[in-house]
C-alpha positions as CSV (number, residue, x, y, z in Angstrom):
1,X,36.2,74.8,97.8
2,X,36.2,70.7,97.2
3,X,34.6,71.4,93.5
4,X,37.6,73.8,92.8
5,X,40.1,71.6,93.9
6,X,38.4,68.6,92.2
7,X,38.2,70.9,88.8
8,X,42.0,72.3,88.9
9,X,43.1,68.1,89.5
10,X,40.9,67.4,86.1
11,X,42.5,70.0,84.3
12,X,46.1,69.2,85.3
13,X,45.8,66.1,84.0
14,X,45.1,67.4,80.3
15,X,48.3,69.5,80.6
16,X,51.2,67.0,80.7
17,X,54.6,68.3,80.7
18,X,58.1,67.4,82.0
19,X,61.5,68.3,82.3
20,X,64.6,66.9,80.6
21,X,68.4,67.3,80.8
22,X,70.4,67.9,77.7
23,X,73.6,69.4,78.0
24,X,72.9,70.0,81.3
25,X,70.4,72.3,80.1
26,X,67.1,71.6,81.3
27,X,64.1,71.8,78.9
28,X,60.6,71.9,79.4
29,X,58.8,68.9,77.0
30,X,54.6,69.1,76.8
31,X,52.3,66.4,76.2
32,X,52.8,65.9,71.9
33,X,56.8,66.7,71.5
34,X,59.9,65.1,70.9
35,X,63.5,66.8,72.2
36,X,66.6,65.1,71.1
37,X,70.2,65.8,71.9
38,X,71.8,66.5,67.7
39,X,75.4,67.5,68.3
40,X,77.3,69.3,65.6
41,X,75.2,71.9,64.6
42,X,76.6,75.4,64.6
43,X,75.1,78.0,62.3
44,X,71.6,78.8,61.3
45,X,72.1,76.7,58.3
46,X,72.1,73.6,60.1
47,X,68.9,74.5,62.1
48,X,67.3,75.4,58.6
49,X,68.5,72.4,57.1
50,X,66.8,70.3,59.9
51,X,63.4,72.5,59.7
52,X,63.3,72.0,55.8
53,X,63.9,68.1,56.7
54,X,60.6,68.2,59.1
55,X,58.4,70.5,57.4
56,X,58.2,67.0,54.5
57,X,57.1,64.7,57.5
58,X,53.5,64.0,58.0
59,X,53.5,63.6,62.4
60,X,54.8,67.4,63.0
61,X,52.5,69.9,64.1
62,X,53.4,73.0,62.8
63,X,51.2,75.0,65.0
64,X,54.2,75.2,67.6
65,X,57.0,76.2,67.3
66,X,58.2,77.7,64.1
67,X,56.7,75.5,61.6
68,X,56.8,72.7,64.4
69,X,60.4,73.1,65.1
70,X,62.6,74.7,67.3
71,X,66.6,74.7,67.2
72,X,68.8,75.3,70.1
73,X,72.5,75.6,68.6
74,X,73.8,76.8,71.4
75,X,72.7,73.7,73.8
76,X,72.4,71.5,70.6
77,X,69.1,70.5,70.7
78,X,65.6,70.1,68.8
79,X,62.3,70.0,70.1
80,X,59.1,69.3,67.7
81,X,55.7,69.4,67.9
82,X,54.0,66.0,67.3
83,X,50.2,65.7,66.4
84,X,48.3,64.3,68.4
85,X,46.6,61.4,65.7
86,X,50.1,60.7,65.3
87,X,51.8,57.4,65.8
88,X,54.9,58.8,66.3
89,X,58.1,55.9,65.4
90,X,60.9,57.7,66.9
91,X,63.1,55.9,63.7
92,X,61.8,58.3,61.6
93,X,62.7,61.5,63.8
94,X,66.0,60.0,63.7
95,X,66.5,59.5,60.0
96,X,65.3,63.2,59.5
97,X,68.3,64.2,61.3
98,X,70.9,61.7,59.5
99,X,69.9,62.7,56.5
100,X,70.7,66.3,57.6
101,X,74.1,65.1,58.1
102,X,73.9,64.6,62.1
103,X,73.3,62.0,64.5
104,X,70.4,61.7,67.4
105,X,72.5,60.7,71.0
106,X,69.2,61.5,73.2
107,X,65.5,61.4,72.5
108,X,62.9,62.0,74.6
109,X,59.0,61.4,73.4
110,X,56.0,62.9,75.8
111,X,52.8,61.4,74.2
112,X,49.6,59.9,76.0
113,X,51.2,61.0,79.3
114,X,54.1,58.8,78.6
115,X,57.4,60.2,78.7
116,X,60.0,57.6,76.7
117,X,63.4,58.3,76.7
118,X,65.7,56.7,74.0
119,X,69.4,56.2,73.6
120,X,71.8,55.1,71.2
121,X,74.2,51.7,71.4
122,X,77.4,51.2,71.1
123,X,76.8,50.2,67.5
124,X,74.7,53.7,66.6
125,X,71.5,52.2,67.0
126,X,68.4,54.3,68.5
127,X,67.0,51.8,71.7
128,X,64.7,53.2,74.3
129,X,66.1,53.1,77.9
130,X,63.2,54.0,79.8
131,X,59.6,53.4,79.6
132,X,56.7,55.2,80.8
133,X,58.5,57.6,82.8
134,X,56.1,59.9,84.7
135,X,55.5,63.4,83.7
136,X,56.5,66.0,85.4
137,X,60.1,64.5,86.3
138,X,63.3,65.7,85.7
139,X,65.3,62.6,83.8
């Protein structure tokens, strides 16, 4: 009984995962993705327009997901798969999105067991706001 308590403990650690609140939606985020709050999309054509803009990266995975990316008009968010040999700079996410024509108000990065949770200023400009959050909390 100890050894199968001790071996589910080891395992849980490997699968990292936490909860986040965006539009007071709640969202599941595993251990190698991004979610970010992108208000004003509407159609399908803004979610493609924001896949096509992730698909020229070199940090998405693009086993999850479709293609590594998943659109939630409805709530207004998207969620990517990161790789893992990634060094993810959560600039970059953002300028995907502004170049789709959108702005990033929320971003959330779960990586090494690390959950970091960014924000923007009054000024526009992407600034984390919480460090090393724990997984598996709500935030």
């Amino acid at each position: 009984m100890k050894k199968a308590i001790i071996l589910f403990l080891l395992l849980s650690f490997g699968l990292s995962q936490s909860k986040v609140s965006i539009q007071d939606k709640e969202i599941e985020i595993n251990e190698n993705e991004a979610v970010m709050e992108v208000l004003g999309m509407v159609c399908s054509m803004c979610a493609f327009g924001i896949g096509e803009g992730f698909s020229k990266t070199d940090f998405i995975d693009k086993s999850k997901f479709s293609d590594g990316v998943s659109v939630d008009i409805d709530a207004q968010y998207v969620q990517l798969g990161l790789l893992e040999s990634a060094n993810i700079n959560p600039e970059k996410i953002v300028q995907v999105i502004q170049d789709a024509g959108y702005d990033v108000s929320l971003l959330f990065i779960l990586q090494n067991d690390k959950l970091t949770k960014f924000g923007t200023d009054k000024l526009g400009i992407l600034q984390p706001i919480a460090f090393n959050l724990t997984s598996d909390r709500s935030n």
